[in-house]
LUMDODO-664097 format. One record per residue: z, y, x of N, C-alpha, C, O, CB in turn. Coordinates in steps of 0.2 Angstrom, whole numbers, plus 5000, padded with zeros to 4 digits. Atoms other than C-alpha are relative to their C-alpha. Glycine has a CB too. Example, Ala and Ser with C-alpha at 12.3 -4.5 7.8 and 13.67 -1.06 7.14 Angstrom:
BEGIN
500049945004503949785062500050065004500350055009500650004995/499949944996503649955068500350054996500450114999499350025002/
//
This chain:
BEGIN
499449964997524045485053499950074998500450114998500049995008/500149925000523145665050500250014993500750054992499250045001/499850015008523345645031500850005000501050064999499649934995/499249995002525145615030500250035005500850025005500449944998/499749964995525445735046499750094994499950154994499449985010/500449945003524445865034500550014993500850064992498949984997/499450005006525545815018500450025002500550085000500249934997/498949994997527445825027499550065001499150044997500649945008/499949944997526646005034499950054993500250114992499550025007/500049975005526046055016500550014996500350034991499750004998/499450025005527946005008500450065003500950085001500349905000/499349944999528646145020500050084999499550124999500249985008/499749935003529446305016499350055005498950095002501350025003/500449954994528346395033499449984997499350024993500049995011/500749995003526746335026499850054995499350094995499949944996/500149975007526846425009500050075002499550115000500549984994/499949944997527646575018499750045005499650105006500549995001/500649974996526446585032499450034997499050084998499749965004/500950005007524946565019499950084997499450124997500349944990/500049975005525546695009500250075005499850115003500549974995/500249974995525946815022499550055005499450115006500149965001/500750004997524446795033499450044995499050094997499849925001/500449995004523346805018500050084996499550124996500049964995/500049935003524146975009500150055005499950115004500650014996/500349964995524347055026499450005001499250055004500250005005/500450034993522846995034499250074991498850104993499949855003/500349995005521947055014500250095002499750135005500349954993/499649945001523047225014499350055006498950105006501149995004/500349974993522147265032499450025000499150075002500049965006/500750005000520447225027499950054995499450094996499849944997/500149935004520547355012500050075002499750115000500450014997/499949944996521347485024499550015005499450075006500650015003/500749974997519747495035499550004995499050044996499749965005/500849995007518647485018500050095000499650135001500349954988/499749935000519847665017499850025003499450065000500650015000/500249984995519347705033499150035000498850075003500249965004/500849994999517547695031499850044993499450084993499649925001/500449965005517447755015500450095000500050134996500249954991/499849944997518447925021499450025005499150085005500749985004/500549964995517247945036499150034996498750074997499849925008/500649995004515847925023499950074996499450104996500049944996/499749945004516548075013499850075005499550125003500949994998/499949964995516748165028499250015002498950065001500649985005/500749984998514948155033499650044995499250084996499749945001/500349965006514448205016500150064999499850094995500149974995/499749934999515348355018499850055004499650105003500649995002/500649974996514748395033499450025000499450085001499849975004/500749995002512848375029499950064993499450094993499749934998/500149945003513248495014500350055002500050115002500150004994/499749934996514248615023499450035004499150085002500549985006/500649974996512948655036499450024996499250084998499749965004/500749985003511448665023500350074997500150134999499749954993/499849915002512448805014500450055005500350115004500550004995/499949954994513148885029499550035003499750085006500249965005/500549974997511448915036499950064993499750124993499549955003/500649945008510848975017500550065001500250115000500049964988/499449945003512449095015500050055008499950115007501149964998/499949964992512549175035499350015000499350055005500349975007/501049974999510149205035500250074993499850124993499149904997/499949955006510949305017500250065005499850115004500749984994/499349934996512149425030499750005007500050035011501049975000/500049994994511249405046499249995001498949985006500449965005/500850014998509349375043499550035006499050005009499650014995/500449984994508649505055500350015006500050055010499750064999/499849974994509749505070500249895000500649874995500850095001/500350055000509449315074500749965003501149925000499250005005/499449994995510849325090500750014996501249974997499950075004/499450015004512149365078500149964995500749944993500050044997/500050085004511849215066500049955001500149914996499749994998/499950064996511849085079500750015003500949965007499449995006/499450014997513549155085500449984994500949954996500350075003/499750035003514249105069499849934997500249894993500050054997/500150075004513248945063500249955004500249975010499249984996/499750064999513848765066499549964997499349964992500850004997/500750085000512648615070500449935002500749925007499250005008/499650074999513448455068499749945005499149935006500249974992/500150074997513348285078500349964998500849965001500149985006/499450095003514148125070499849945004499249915005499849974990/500250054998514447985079500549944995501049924996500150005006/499750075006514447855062500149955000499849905002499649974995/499750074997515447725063499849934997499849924991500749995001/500250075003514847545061500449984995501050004994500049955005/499350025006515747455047500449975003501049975002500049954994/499550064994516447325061500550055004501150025006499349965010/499349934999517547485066500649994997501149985001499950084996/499650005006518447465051500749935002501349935000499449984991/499750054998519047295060500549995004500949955006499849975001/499549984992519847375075499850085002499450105007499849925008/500149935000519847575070500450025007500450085007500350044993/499949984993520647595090500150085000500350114995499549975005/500049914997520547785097499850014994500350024991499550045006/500349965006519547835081500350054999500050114999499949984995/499749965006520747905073500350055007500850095005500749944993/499749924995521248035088499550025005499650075009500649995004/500649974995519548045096499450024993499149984989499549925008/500549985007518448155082499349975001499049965007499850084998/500750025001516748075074499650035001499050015000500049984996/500749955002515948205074500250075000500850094999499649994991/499949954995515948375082499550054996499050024995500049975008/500349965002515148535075500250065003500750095003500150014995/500249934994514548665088499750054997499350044992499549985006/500549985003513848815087499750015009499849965013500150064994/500450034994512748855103500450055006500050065011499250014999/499649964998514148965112500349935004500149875003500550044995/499550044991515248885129500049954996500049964989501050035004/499950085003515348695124500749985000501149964995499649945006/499450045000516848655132500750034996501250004995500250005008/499450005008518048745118499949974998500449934997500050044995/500050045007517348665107500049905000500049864996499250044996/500350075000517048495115500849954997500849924992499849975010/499550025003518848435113500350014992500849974990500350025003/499749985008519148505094500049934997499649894999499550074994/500050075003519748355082500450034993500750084991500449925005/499550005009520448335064500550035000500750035006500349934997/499350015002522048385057500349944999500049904995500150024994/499950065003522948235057501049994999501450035002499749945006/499550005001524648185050500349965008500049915011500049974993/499650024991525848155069500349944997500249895001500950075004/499850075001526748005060499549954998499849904998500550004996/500250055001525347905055499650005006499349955007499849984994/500250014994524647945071500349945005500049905008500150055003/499850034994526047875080500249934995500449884998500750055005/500050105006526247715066499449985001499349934997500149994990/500650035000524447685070499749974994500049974988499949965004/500450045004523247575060499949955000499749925005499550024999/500150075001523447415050499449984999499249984993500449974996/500750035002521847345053499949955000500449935003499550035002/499950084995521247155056500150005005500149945007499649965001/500250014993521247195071500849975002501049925005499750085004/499250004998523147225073500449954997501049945000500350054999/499850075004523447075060499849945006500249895008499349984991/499950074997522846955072500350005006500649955008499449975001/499650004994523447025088500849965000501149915002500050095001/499050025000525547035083500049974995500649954995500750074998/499750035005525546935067499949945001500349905003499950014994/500350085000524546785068500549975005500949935003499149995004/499750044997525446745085500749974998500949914999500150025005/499150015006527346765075499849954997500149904996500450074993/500050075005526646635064500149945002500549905001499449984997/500050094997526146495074500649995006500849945008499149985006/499249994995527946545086500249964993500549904995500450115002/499550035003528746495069499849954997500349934993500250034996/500350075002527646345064500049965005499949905003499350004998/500050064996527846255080500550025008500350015014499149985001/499349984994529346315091500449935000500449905005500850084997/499750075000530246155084499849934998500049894995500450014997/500750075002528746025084500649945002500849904998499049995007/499650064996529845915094500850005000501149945000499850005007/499250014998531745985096500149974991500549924989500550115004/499650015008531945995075500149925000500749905000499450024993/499950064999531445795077500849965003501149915001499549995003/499650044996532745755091500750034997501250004996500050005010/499349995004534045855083500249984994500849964993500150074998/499850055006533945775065500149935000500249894996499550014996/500350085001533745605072499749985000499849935004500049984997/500550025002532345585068499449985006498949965004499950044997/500450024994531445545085499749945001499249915001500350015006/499850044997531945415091499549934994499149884996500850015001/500550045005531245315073499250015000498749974999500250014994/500949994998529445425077499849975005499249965006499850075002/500350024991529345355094499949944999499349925000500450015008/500350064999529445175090499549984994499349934994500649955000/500550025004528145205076499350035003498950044999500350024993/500849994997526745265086500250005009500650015012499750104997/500150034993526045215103499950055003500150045009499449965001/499849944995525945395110500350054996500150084991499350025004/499649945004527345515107499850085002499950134998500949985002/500449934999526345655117499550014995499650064990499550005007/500650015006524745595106500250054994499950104992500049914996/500049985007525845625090500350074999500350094993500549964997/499849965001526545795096499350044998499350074993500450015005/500349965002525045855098499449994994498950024994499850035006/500350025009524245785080500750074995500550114991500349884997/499949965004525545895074500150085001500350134997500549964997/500149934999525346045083499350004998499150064996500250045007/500649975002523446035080500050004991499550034989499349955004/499950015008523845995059500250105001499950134997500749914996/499949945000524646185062499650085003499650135001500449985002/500749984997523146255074499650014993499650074990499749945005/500550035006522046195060500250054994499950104992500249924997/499649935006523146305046499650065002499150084999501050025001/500049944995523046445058499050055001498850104999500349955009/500749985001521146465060499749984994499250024992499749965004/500549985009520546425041500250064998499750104997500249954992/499949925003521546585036499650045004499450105002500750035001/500249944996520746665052499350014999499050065000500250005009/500750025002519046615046500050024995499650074994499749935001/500149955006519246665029500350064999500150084994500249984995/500049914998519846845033499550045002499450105000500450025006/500249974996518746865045499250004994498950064992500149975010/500549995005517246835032500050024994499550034991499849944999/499649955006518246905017499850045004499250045003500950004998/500049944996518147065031499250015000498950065000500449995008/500949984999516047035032499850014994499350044994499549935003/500350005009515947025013500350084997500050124994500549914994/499949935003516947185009499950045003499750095000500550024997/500249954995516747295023499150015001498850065003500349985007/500749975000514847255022499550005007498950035008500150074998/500049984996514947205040499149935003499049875002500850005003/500750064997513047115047500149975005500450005010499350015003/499650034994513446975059499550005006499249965008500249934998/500349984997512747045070500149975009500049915008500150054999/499750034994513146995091500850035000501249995002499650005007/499349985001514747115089500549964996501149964997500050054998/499850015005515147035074500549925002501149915003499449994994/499950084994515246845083500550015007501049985008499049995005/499549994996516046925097500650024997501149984998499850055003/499250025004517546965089500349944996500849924997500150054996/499950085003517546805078500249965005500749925003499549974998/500050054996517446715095500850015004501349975005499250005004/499049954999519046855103500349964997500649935001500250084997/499550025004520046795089500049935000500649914999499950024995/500150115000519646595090500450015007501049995007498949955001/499750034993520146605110500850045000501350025003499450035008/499349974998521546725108500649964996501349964997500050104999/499450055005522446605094500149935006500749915007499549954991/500150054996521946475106500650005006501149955007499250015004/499449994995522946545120500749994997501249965000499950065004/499350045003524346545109500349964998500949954999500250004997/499750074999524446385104499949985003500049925001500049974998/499850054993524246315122500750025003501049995007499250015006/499649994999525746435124500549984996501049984999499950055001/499250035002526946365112499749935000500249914997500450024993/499950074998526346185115500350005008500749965011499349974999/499549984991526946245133500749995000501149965004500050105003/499249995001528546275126500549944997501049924999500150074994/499950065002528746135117500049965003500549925002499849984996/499950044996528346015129500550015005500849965006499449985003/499249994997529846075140500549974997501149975000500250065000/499550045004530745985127500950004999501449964997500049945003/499549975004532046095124500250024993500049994988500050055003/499550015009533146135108499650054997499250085001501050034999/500349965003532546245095500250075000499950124999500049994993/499749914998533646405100499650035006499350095007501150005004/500349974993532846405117499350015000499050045004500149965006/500549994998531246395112499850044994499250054994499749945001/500249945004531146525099500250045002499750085003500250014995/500249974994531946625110499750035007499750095010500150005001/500650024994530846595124499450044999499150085003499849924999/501149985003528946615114500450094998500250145000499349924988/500249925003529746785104500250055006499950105006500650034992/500249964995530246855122499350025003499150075005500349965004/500550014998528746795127499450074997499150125001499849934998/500249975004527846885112500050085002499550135003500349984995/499949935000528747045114499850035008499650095009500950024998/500349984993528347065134499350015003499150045008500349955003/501050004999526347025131499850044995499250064995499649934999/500449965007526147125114500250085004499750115006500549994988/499649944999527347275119500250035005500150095006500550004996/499849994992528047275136499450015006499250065010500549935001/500550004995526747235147499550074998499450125002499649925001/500649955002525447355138500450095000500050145002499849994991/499849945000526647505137500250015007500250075009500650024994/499949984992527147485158499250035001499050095002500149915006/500449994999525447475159499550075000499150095004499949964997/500249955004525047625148500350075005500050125008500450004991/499449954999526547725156499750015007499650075009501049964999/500350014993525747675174499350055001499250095006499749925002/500849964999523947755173500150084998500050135001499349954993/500149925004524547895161500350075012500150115016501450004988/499849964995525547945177500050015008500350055011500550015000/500350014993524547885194499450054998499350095002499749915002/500649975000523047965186500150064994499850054989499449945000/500149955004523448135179499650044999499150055003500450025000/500649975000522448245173500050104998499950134992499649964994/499849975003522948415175499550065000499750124998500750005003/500549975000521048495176500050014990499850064987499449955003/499949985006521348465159500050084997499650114995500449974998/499949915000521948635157500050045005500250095004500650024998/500349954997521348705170499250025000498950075002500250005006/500949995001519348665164500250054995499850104995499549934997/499949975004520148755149499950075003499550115000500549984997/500049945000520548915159499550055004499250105003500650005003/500849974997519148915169499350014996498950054998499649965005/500549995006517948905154500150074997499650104995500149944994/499949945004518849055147499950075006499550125004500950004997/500149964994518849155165499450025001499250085001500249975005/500550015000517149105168499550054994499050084995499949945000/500449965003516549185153500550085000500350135003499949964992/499649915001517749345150500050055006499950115004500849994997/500149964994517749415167499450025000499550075002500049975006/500849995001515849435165500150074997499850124999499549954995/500049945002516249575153500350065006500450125003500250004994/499849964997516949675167499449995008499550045012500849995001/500550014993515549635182499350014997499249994992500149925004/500749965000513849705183499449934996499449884999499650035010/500450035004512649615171499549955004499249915002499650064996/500650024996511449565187500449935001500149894998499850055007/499550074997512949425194500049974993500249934998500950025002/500050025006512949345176499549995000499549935001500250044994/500650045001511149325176499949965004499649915002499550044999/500350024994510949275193500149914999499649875000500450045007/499950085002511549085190499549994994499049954995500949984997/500450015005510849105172499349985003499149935003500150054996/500950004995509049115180500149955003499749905002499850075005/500150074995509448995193499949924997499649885000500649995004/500050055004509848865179499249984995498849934995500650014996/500649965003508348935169499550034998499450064993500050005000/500649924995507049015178499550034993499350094992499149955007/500549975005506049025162500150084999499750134998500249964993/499749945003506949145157500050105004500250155002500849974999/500049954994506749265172499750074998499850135001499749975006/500549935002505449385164500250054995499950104993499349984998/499849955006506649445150500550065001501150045003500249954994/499649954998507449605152500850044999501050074994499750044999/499249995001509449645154500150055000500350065006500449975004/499649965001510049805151500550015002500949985000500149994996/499449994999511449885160500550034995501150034993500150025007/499449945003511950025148500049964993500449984989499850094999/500050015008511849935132500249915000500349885005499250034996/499750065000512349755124499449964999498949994995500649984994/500650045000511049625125500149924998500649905001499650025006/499750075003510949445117500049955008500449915011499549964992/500150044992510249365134500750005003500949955006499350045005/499449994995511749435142500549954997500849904999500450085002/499150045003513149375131499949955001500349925004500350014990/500150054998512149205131500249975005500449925005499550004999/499950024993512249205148500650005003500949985009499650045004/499249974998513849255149500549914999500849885003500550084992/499850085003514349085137499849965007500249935011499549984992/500050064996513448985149500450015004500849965005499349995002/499650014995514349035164500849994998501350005002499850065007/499350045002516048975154499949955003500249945008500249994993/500050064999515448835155499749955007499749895008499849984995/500350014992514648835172500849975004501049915007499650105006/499449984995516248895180500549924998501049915002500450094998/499450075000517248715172499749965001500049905002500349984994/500250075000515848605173500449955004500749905002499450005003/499650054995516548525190500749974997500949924997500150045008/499350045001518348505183499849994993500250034991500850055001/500250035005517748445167499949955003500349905003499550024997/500150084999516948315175500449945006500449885006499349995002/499250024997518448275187500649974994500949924994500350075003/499650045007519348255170500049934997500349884996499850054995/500450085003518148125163500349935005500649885004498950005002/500150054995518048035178500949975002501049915004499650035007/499450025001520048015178500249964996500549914998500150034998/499650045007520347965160499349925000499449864998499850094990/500350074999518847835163500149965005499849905005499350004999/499650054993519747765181500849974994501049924994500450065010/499450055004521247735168499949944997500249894997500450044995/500050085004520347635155499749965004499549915001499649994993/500450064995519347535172500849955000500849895000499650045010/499350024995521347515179500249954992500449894994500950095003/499750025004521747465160499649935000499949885001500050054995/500450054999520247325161500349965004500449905001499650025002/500050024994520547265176500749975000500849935004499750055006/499350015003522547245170500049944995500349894995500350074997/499950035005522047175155499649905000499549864995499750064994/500550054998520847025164500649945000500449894998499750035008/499450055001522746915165500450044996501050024998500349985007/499650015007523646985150499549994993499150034991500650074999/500650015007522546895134500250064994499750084990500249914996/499849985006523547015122499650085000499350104995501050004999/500449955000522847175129499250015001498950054999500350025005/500650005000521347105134499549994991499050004990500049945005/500350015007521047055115499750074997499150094995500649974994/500249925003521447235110499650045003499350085000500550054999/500549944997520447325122499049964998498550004998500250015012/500650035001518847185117500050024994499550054994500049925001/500150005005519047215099499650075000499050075000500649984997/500249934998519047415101499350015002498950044998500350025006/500650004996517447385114499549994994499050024993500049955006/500750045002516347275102500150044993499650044989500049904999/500249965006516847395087500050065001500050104997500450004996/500349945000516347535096500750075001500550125001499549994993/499249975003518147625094500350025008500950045008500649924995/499850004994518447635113500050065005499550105004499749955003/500149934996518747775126499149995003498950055004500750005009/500650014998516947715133499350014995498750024996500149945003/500350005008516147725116500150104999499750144997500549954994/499849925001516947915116499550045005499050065005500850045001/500649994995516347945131499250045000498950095002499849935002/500850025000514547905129500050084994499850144996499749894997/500049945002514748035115500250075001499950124998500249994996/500049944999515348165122499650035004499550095004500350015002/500749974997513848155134499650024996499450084997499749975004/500250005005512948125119499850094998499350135000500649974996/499949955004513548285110499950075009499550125007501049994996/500449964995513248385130499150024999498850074999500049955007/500749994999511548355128499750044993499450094994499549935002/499949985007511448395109500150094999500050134995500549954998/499749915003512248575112499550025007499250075006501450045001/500649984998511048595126499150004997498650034999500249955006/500849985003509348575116500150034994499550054991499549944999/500049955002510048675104500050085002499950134998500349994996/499949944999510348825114499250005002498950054998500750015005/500649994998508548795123499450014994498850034994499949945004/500549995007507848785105500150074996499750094992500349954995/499949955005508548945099499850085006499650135004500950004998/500049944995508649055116499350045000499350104999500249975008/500849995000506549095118500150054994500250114996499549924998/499849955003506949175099500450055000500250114998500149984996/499649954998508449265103499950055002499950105000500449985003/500349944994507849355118499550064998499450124999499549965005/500649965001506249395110500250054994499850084992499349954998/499949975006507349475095499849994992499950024987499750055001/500350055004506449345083500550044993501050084995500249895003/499450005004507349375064499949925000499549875003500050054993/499750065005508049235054499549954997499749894996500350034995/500550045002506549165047499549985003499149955000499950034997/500550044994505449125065500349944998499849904998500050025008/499850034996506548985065499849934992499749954986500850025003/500150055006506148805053500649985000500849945004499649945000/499550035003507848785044500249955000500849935002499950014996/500150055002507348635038500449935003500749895000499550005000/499750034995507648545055500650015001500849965003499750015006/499349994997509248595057500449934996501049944999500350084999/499550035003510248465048500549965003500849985008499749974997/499350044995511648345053499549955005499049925003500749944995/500250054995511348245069500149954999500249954993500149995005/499850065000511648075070500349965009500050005012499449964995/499750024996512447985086499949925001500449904997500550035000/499950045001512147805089500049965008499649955012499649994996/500050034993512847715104499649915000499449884995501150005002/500350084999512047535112500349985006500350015011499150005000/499650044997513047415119500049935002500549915000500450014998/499950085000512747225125500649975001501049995005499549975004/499450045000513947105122500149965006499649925008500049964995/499950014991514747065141500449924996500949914992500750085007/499550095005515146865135500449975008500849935009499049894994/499650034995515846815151500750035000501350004999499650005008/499349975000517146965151500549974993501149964992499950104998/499650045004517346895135500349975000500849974997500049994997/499850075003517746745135500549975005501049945003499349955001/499750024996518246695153500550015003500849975008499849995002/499450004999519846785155500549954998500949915001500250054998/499450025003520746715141499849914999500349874998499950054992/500150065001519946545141500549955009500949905009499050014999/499850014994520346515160500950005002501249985007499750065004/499149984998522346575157500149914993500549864995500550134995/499950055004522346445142499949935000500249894997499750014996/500050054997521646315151500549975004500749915003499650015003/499249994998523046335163500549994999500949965002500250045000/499250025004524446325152499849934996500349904995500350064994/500350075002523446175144500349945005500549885004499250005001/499950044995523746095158500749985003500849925005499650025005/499450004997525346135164500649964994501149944995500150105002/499750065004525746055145500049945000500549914999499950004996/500050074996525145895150500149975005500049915006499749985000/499650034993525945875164500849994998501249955001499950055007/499349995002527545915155500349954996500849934995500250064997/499950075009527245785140500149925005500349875003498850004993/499850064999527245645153500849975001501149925002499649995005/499350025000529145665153500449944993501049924993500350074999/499949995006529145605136500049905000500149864995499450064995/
//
């Protein structure tokens, strides 16, 4: 029965056209993260020689005033992205990889990011990711909307049914002969994707493999759903591409549109103004109020001498820091905002599979607001032991040459993440199950 269920599906027109399809998108995608990675790679490389000569060319023009040469140099952090990125580049492309500070107020500079072109912003990126999310499901919507109506409309039923002992049995032989299609391509992509991207299969690697197996899954328990209703082929193509467009696009952008405007964030710009306030008011208020926090944070520092009549580096230092004193709290009011939207986005995406895929893909490639996150604390601590590294020399009037150069080079950033397999697995598995069920109950009409 499978053999000549496998023959009649390879004689038709949607075989060849899905094939071909599937494969040159699904191929196209896999290149354009190769792009991506091999861009970020560039960009790093750029980085790491920038700074070397940045430091060599500003110790040329500022070697004995130490203070003035830390206001101008720039120490990078990169957070390098895995190659498994490249599979579901998510936020990347509008949360920067890598951030170059110098040791002045943080929070200017915490937010700075790329130039980026606004239209391929807002067209996003074809990566696998987004191949299997919206295309894959349109395939199997057009490989098996009319498993059953095409039959009763041509005729043709009625002679299937008295030639096999179960007509449920045979429906679903020939939706799994299309399942079957459906997953060889997704398996050879997804290992085409491990072979040119270079990706180790690591538990991330598996985790998304396994994402993509259950989220096909749910789709085809959702149009065997449709089909067993045993309606005409108008209603059931209508039906699943409603379907489609309400769980890819609809639900996600309510969703989106909901959080953006329950949980606004309008510290945003006001950590901005208080970072600027915090620091620039200082130059108008007595040198002592400026230290007095500074010292409290610290004490070390307590025995080095401030100057009212004249400019002194300790002060200006101290000045910076209390920018960033004065925003901390609405800073982290901010965070804590924008990470209650992606929890609410979670916690949303637990009963829709389509969001939940994308926000799983994102997570296990690292590509995620939670992943940024972590680097921005990251990059906190990072612009904090450089300043504690430099301040000691500053104060003391050190030149340019106390300091070992050498060390300074590009940072690196590496986040660590275990793979949560129940989040994974048992939304999407538990909704598919569901509709599994709710199809064989419908097939006994038959």
């Amino acid at each position: 029965m499978y053999s000549l269920l496998f023959k009649s599906f390879f004689r038709t027109k949607i075989f060849l056209v899905s094939l071909v399809l599937l494969m040159s998108v699904g191929v196209i995608s896999i290149f354009i993260g190769k792009q991506y990675l091999v861009k970020q790679e560039k960009t790093i490389a750029a980085a790491e020689v920038f700074q070397e000569e940045s430091i060599k060319k500003n110790i040329e023009y500022h070697s004995e005033d130490l203070g003035l040469l830390l206001y101008y140099l720039r120490f990078t952090l990169i957070k390098k992205p895995e190659n498994i990125s490249a599979i579901s580049i998510g936020q990347s492309d509008v949360n920067p990889l890598m951030q170059a500070v110098t040791i002045r107020a943080l929070e200017a500079q915490k937010y700075d990011t790329d130039f980026e072109n606004p239209s391929l912003l807002m067209s996003g990126n074809l990566d696998l990711g987004f191949v299997i999310i919206y295309l894959f499901p349109l395939v199997l919507i057009a490989m098996t909307f009319n498993l059953y109506s095409e039959e009763k409309e041509l005729g043709t039923w009625r002679i299937l049914a008295a030639q096999t002992s179960g007509k449920a049995g045979f429906l679903f032989k020939k939706m799994a002969v299309r399942i079957l299609f459906v997953f060889v391509v997704l398996i050879v992509l997804m290992f085409l994707a491990s072979t040119i991207l270079q990706i180790s299969m690591s538990a991330n690697f598996w985790a998304i493999f396994l994402q993509s197996i259950l989220y096909l899954l749910f789709w085809s328990a959702l149009c065997f759903w449709m089909v067993s209703l045993l309606k005409n082929s108008s209603f059931n193509a209508l039906a699943l591409i409603s379907i489609w467009v309400v769980l890819t696009i609809l639900i996600p952008a309510l969703v989106n549109n909901y959080v953006i405007n329950t949980y606004q964030v309008p510290e945003a710009l006001d950590a901005m103004v208080e970072q600027r306030d915090g620091y620039h008011e200082k130059w108008d208020m007595e040198k002592g109020a400026t230290m007095t926090e500074f010292t409290k944070a610290y004490p070390e520092y307590k025995s080095y001498p401030v100057p009212e009549d004249e400019f002194s580096w300790i002060w200006y230092y101290g000045m910076q820091f209390m920018g960033d004193f004065a925003a901390k709290e609405t800073s982290t009011e901010m965070m804590e905002k924008v990470m209650l939207r992606n929890t609410v986005s979670e916690k949303v995406a637990l009963f829709v599979p389509t969001m939940h895929a994308q926000l799983s893909f994102n997570n296990l490639a690292k590509t995620d607001m939670m992943s940024h996150s972590a680097f921005l604390k990251a990059l906190t601590k990072f612009h904090e032991d450089l300043r504690l590294g430099f301040y000691t020399k500053i104060f003391e009037n050190k030149p340019a040459d106390s300091v070992d150069w050498s060390t300074h080079h590009v940072k690196f950033y590496t986040s660590k993440r275990d793979v949560n397999w129940i989040y994974l697995m048992l939304p999407t598995v538990l909704i598919t199950m569901l509709i599994g069920i709710f199809a064989a109950i419908n097939l006994r009409k038959l």
